[in-house]
MDAnalysis code that builds the backbone (N, CA, C; Angstrom):
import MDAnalysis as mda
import numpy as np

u = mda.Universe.empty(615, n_residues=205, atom_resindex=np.repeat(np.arange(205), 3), trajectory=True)
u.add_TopologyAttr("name", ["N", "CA", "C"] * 205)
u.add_TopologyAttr("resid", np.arange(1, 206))
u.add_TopologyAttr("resname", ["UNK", "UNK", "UNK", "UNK", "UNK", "UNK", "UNK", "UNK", "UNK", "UNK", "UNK", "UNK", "UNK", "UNK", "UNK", "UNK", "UNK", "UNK", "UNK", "UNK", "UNK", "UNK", "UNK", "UNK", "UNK", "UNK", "UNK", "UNK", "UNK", "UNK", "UNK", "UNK", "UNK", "UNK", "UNK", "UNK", "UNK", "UNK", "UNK", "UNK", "UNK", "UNK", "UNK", "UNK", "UNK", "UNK", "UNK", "UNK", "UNK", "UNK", "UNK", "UNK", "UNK", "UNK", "UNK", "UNK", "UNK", "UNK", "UNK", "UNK", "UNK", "UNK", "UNK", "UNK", "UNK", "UNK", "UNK", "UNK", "UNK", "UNK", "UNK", "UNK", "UNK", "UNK", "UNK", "UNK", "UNK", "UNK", "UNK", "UNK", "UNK", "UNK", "UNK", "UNK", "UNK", "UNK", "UNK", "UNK", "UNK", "UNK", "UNK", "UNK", "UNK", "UNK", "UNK", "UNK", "UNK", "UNK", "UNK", "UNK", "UNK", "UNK", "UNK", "UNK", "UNK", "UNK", "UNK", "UNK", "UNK", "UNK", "UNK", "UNK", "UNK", "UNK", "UNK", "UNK", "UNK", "UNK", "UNK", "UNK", "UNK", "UNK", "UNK", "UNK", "UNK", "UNK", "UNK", "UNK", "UNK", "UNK", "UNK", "UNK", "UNK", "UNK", "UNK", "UNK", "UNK", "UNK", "UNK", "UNK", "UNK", "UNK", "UNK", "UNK", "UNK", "UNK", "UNK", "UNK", "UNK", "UNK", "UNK", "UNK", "UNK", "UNK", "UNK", "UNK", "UNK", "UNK", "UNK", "UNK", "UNK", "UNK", "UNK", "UNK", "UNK", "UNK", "UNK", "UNK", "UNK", "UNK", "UNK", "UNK", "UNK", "UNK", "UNK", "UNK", "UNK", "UNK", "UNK", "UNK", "UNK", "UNK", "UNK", "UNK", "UNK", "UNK", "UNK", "UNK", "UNK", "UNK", "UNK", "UNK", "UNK", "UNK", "UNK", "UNK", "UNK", "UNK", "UNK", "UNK", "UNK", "UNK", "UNK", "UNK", "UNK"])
u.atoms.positions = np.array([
    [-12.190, 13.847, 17.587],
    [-12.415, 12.413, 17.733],
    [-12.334, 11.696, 16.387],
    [-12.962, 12.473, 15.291],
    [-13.063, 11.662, 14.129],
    [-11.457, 11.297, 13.590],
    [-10.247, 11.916, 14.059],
    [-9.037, 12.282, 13.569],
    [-8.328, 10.959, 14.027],
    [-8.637, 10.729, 15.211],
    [-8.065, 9.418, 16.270],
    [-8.489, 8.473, 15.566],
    [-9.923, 8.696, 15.432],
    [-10.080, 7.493, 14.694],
    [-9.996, 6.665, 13.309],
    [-9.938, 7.508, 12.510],
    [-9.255, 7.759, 11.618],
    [-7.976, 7.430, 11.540],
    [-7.266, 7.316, 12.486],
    [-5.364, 6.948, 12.884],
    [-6.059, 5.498, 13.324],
    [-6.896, 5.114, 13.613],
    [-7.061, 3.675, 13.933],
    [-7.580, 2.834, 13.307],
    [-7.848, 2.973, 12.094],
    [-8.521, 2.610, 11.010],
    [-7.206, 2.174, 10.066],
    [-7.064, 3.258, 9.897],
    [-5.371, 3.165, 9.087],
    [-4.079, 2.172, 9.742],
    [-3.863, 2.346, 10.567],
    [-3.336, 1.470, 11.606],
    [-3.527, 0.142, 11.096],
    [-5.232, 0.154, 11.189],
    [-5.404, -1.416, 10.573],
    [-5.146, -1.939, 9.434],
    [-5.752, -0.891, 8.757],
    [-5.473, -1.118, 7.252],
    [-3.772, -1.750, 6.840],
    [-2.744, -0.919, 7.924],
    [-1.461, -0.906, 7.343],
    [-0.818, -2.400, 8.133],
    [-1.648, -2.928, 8.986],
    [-1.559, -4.049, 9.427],
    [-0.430, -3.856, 10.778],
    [-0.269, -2.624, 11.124],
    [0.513, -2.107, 12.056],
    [-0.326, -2.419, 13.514],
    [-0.326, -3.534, 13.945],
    [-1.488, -3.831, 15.142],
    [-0.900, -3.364, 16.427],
    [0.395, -3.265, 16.459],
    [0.857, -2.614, 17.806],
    [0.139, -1.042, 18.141],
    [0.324, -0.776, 17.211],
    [0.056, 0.650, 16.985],
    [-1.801, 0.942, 16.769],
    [-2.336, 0.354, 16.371],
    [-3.709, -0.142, 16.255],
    [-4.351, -0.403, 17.906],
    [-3.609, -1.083, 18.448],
    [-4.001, -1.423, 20.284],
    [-3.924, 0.006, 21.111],
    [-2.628, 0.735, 20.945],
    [-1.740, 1.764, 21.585],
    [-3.452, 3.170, 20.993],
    [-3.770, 3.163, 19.930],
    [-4.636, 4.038, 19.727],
    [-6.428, 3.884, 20.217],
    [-6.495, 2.696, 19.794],
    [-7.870, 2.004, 20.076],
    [-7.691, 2.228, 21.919],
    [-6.905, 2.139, 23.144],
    [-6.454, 2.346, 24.263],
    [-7.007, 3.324, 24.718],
    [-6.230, 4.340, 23.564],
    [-6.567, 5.735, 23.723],
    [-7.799, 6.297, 23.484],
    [-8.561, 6.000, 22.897],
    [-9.618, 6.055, 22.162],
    [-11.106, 5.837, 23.401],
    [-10.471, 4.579, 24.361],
    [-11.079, 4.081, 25.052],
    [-10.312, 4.604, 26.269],
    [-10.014, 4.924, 26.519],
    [-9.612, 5.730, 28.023],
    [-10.250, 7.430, 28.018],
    [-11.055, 7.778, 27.207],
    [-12.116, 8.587, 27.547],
    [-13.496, 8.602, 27.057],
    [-13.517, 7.303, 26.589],
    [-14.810, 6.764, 26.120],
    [-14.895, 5.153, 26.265],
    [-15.005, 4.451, 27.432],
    [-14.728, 3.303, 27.389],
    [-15.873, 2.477, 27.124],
    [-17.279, 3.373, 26.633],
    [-18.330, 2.032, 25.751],
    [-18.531, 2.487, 24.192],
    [-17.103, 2.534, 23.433],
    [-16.917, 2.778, 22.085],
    [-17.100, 1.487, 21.828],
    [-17.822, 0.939, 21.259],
    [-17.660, -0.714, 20.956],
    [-16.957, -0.818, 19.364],
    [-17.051, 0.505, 18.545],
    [-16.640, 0.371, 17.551],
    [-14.359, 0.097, 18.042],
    [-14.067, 1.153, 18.727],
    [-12.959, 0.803, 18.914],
    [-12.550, -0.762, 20.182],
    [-13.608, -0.866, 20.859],
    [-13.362, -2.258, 21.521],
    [-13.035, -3.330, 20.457],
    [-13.925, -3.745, 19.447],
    [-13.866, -4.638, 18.407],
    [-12.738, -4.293, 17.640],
    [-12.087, -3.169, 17.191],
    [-10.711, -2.977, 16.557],
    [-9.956, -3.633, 17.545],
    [-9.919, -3.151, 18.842],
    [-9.023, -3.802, 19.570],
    [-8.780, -5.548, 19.604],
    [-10.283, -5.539, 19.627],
    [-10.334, -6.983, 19.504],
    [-9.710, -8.262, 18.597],
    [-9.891, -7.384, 17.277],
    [-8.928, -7.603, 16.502],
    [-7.448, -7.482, 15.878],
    [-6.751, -6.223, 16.731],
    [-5.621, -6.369, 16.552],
    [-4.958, -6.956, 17.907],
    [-6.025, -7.304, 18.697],
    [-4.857, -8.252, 19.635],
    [-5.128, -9.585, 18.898],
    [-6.082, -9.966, 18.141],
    [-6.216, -11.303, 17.741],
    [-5.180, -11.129, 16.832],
    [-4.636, -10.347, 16.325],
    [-3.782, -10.300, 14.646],
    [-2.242, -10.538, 15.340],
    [-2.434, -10.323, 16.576],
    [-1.069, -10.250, 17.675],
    [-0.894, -11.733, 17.849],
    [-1.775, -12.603, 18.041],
    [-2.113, -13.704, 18.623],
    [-2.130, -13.699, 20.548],
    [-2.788, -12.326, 20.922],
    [-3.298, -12.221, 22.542],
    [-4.338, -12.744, 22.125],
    [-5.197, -13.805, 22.416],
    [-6.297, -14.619, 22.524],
    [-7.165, -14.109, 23.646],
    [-6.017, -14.015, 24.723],
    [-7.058, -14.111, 25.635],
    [-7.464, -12.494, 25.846],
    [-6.383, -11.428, 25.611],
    [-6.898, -10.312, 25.594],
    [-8.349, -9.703, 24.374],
    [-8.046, -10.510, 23.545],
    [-9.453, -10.195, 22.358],
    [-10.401, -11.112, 22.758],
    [-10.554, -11.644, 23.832],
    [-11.686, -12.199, 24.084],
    [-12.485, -10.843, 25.043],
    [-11.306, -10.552, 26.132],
    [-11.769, -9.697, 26.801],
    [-12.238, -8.644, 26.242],
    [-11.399, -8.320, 25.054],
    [-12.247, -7.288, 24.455],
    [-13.788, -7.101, 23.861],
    [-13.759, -8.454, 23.290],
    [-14.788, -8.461, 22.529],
    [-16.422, -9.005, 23.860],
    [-15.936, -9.546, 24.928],
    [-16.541, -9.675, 25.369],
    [-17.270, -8.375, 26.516],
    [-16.688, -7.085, 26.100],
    [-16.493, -6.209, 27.237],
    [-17.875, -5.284, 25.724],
    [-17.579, -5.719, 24.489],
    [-18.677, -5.257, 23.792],
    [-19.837, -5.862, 23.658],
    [-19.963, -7.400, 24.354],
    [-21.396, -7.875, 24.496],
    [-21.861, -7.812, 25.648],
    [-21.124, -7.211, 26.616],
    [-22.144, -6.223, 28.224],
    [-22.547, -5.269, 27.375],
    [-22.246, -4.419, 26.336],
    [-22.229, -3.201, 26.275],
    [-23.721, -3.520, 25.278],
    [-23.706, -4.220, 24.425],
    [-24.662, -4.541, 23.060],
    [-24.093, -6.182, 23.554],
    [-25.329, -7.217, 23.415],
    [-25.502, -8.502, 23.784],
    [-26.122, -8.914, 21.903],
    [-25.961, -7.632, 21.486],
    [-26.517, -8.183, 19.823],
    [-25.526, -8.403, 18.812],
    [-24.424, -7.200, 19.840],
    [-23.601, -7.270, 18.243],
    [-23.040, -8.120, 17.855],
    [-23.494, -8.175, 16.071],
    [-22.549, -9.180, 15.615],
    [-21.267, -9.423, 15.542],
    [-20.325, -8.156, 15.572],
    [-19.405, -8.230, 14.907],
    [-18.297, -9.083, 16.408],
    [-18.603, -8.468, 17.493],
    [-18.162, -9.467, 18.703],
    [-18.489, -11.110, 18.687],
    [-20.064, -11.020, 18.563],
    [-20.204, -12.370, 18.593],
    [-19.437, -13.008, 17.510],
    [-19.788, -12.484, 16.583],
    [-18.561, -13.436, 15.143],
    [-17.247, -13.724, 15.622],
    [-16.362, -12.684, 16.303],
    [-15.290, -12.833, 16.077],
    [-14.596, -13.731, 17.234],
    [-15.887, -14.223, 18.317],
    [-15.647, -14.768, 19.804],
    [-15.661, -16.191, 19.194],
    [-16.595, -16.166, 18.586],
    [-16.855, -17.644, 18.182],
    [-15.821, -18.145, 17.249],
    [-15.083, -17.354, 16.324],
    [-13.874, -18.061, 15.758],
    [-12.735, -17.923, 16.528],
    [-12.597, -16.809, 17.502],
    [-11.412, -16.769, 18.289],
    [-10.667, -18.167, 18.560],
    [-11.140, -19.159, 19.119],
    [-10.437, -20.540, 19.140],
    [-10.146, -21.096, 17.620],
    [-10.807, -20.703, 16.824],
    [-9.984, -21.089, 15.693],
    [-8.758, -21.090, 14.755],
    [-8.018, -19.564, 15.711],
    [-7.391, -18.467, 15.186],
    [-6.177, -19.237, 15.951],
    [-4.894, -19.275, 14.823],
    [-3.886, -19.902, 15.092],
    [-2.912, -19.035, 15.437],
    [-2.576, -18.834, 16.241],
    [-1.149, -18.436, 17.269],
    [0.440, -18.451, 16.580],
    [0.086, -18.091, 15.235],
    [1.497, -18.378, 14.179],
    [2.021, -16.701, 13.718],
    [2.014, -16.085, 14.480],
    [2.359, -14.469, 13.764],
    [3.940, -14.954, 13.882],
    [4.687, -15.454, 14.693],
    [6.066, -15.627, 15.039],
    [6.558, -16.292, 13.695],
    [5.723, -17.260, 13.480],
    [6.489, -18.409, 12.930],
    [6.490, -18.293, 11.035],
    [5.629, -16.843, 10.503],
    [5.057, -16.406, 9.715],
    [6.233, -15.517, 8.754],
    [6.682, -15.590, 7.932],
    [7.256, -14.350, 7.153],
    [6.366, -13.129, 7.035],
    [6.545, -12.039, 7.287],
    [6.185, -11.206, 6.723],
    [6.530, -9.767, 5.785],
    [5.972, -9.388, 5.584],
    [6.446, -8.707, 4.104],
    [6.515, -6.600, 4.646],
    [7.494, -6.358, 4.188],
    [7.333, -4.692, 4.799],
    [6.053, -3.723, 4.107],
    [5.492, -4.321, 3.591],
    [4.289, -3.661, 2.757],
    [3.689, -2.633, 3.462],
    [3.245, -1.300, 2.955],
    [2.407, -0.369, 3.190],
    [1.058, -0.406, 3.077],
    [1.029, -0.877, 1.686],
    [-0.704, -1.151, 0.785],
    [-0.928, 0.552, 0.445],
    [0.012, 1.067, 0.047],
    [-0.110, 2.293, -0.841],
    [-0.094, 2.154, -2.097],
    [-1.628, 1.790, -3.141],
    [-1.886, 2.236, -4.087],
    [-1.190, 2.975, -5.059],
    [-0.570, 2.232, -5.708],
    [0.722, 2.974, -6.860],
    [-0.134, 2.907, -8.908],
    [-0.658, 3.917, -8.786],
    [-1.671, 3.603, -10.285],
    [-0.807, 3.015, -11.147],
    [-1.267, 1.143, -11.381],
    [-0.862, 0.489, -12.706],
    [0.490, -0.252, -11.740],
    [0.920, -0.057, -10.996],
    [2.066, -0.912, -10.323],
    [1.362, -1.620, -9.009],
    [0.420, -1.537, -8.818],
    [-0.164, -2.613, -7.581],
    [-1.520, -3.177, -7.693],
    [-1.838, -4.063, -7.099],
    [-3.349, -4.127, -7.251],
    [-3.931, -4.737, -5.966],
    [-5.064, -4.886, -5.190],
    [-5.735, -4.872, -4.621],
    [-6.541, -6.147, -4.977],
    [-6.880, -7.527, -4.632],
    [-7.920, -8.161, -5.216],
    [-8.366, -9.496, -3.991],
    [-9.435, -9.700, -4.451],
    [-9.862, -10.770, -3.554],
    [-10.711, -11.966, -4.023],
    [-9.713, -13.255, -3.799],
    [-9.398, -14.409, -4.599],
    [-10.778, -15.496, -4.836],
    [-10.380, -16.145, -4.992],
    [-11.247, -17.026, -5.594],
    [-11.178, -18.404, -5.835],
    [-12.028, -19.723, -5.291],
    [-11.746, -20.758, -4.882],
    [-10.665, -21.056, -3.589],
    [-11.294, -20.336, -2.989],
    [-10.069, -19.765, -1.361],
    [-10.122, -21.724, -0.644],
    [-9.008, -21.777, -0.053],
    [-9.111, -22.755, 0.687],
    [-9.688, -22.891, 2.463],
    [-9.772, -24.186, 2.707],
    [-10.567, -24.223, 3.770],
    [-10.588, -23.117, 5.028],
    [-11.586, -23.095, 5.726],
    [-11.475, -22.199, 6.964],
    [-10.580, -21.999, 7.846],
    [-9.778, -23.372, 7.957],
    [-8.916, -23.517, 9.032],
    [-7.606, -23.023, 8.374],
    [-7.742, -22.763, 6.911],
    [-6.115, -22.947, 6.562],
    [-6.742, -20.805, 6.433],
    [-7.788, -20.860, 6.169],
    [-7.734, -19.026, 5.628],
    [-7.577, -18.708, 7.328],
    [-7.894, -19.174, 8.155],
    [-7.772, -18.747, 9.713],
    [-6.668, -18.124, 10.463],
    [-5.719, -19.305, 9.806],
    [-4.534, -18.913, 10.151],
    [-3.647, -18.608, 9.928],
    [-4.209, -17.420, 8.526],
    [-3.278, -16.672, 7.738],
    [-3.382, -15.283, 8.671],
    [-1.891, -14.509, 8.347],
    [-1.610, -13.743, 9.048],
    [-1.527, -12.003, 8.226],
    [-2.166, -11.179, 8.398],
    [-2.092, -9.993, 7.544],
    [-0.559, -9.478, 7.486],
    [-0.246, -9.173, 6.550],
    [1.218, -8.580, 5.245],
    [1.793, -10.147, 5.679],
    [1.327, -11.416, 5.313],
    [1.775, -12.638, 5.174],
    [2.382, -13.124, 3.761],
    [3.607, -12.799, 3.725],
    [4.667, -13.237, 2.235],
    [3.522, -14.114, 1.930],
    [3.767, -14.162, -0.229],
    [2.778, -14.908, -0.286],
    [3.361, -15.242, -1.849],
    [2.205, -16.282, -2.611],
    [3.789, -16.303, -4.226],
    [2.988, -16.520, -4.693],
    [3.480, -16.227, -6.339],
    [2.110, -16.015, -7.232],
    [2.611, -17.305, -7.820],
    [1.647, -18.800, -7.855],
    [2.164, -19.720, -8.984],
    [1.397, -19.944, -10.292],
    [1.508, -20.062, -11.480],
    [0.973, -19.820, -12.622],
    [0.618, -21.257, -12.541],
    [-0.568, -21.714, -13.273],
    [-1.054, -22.555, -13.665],
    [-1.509, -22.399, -15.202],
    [-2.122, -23.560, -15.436],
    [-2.823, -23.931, -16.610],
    [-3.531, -22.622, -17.067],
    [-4.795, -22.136, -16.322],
    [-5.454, -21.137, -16.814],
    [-5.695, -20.211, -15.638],
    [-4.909, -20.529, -14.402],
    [-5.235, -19.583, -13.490],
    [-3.862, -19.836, -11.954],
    [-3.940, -18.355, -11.926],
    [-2.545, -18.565, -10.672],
    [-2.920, -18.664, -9.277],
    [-2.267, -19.663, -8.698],
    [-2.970, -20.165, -7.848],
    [-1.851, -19.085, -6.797],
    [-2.465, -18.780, -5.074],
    [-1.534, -18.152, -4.379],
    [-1.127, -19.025, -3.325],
    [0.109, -19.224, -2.718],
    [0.802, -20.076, -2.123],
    [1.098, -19.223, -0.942],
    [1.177, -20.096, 0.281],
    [2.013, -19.391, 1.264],
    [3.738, -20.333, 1.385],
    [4.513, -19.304, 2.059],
    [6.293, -20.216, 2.394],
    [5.919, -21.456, 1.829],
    [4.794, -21.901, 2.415],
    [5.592, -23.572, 3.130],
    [4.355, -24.318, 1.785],
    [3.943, -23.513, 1.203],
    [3.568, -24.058, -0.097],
    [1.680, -24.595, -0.358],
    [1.333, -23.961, 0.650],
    [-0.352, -24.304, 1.149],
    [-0.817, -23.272, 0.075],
    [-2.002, -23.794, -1.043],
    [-2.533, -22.736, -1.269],
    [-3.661, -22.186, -0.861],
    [-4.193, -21.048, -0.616],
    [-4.754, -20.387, -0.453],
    [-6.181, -20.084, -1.178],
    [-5.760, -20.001, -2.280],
    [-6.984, -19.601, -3.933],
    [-6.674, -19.406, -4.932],
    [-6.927, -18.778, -5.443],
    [-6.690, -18.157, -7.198],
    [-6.810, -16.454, -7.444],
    [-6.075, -16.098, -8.490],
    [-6.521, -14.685, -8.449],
    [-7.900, -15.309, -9.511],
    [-8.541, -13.946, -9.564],
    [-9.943, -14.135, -10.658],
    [-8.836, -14.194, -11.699],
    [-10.465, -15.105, -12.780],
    [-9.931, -15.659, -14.059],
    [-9.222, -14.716, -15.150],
    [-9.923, -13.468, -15.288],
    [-9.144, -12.259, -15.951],
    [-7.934, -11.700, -15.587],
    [-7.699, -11.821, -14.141],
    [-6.652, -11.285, -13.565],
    [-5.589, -12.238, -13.732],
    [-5.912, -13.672, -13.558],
    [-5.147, -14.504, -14.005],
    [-4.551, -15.016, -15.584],
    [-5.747, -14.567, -16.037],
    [-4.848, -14.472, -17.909],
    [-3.973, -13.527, -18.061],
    [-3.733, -11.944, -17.369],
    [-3.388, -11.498, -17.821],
    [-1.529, -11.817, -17.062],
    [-1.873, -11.824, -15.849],
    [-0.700, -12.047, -15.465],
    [0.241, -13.429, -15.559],
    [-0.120, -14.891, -15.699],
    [-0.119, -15.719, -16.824],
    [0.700, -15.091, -17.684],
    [0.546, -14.653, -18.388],
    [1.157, -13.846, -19.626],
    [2.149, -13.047, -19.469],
    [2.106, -11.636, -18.629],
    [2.640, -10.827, -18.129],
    [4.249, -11.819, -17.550],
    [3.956, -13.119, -16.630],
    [5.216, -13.301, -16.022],
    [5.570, -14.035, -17.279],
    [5.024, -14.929, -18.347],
    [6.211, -15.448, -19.277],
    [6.649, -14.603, -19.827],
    [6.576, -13.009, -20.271],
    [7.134, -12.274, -20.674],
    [8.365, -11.674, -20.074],
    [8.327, -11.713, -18.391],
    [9.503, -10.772, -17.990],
    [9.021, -10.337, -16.384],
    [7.917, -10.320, -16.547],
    [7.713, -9.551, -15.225],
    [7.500, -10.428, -13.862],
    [7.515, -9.320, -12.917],
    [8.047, -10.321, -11.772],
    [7.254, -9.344, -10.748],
    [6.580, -10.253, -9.359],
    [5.976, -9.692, -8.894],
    [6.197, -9.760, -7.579],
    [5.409, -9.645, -6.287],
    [5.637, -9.689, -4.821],
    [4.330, -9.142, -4.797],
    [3.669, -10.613, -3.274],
    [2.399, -10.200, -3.387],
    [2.194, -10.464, -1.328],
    [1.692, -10.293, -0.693],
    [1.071, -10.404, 0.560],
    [-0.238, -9.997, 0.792],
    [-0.295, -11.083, 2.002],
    [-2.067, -10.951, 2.574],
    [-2.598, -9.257, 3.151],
    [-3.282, -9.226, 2.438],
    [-4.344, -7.998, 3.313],
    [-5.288, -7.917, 3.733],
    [-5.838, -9.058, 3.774],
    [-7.130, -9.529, 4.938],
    [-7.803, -10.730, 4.343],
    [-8.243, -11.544, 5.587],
    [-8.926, -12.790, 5.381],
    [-9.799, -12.779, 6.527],
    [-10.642, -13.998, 6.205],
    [-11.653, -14.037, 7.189],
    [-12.000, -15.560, 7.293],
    [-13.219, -16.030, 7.657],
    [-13.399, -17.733, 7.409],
    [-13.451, -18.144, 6.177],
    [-13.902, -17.041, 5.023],
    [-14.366, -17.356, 3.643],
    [-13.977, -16.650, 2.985],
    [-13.006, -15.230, 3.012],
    [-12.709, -14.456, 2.381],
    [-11.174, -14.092, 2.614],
    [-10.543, -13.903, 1.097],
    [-8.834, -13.557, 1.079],
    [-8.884, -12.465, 0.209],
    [-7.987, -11.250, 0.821],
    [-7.923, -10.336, 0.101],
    [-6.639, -10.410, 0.004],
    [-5.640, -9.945, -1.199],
    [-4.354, -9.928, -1.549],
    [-3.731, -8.833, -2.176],
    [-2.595, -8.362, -1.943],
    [-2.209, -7.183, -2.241],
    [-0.678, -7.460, -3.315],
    [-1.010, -7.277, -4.372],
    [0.651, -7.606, -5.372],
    [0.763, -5.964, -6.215],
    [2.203, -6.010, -6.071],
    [2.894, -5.282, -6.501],
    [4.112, -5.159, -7.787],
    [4.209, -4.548, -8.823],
    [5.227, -5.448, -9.653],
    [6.689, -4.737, -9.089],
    [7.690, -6.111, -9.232],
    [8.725, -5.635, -8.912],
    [9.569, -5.266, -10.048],
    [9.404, -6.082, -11.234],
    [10.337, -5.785, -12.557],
    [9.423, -6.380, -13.854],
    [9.784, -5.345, -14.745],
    [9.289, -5.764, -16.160],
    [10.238, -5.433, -17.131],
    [9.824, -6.181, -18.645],
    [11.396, -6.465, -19.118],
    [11.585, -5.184, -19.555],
    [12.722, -4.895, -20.213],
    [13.564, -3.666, -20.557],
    [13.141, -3.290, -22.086],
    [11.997, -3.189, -22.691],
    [11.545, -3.112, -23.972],
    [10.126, -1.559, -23.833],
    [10.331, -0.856, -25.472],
    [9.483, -0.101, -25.007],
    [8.132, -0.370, -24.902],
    [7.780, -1.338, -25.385],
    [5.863, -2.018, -25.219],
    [5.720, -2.466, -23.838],
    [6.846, -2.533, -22.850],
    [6.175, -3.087, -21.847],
    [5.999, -2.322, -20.977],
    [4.730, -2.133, -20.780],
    [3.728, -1.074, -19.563],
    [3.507, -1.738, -18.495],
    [2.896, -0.499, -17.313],
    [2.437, -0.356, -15.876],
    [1.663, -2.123, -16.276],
    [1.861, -3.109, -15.245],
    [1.082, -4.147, -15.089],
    [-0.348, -4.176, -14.999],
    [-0.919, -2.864, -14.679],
    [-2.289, -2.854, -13.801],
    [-3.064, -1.687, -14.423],
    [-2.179, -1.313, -15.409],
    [-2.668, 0.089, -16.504],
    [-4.023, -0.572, -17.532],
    [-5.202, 0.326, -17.163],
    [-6.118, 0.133, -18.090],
    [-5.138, 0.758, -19.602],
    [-4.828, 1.350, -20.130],
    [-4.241, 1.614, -20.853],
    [-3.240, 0.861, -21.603],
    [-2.400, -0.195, -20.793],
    [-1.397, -0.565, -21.135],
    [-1.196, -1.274, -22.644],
    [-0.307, -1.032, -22.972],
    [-0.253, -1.151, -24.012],
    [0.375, -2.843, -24.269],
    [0.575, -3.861, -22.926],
    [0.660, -5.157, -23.223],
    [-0.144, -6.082, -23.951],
    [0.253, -7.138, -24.824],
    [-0.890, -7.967, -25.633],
    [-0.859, -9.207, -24.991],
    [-1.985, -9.080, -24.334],
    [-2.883, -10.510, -23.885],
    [-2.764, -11.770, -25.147],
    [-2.399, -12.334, -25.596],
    [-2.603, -14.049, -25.822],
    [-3.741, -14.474, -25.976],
])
């Protein structure tokens, strides 16, 4: 059991929600008051934009527990949750951890609820440099937040030098954006190191 579930966890993580439903199914066709896999479900039909199936889900975990939060939370924003996976770019991303070529982070000065709502996980996303901090954009040019202030000096820097990046969503919530960037190119010189290397041998400004 722990193995399945484990494949459904990951699933999520990789933002693969078809495949996330197809297991969580399974999961629940010989245990059908798992509420831990009801609420996955719940959420990757919401990541689908089935509304009405993640209601059912989530509501099939408050017969089961009338406490849990994690149903009640996610019932009560369900109408908030915008129906745009179609209309969305998205990015072929894995979110496999490459030491010093990717990073993992979660932003800062995020924008409103309604706009983090109806962001969509591995949602193309662009890094724009500012004054003292890079702000993250979606397509159509909405931003989102900021990376943190350190993360933003360094990369600030990093792109007037050469380097070039590609970044997508890896989870949001009403108040929270997590973001996943990767470098795609850095210039052709020997000082210029892994982007994300404690080590690196780049000079910050």
């Amino acid at each position: 059991m722990h193995e399945i579930q484990d494949k459904a966890i990951q699933a999520a993580l990789r933002g693969d929600w078809e495949l996330a439903v197809e297991i969580n199914l399974e999961i629940l066709s010989t245990n059908p008051l798992n509420i831990t896999a009801l609420n996955r479900l719940g959420r990757a039909y919401t990541e689908m934009g089935q509304k009405e199936a993640a209601s059912d889900a989530y509501k099939q975990v408050l017969k089961i527990d009338k406490y849990d939060t994690i149903a009640t939370k996610n019932l009560k924003l369900l109408p908030h949750q915008k129906n745009n996976l179609a209309s969305v770019a998205l990015a072929t991303e894995d979110f496999i951890e490459l030491p010093g070529l990717t990073k993992s982070t979660q932003l800062i000065k995020v924008a409103s609820r309604d706009i983090l709502l109806s962001l969509v996980c591995k949602q193309k996303l662009e890094l724009v440099p500012k004054s003292r901090l890079v702000a993250i954009h979606t397509d159509d040019k909405v931003c989102i937040g900021c990376l943190p202030d350190d993360l933003s000096l360094r990369l600030i820097t990093l792109i007037k030098s050469g380097y070039d990046y590609t970044a997508c969503l890896k989870g949001s919530s009403d108040n929270t954006v997590t973001i996943f960037i990767r470098e795609l190119k850095r210039p052709k010189r020997a000082s210029a190191g892994p982007s994300f290397s404690r080590t690196s041998n780049v000079k910050l400004k």
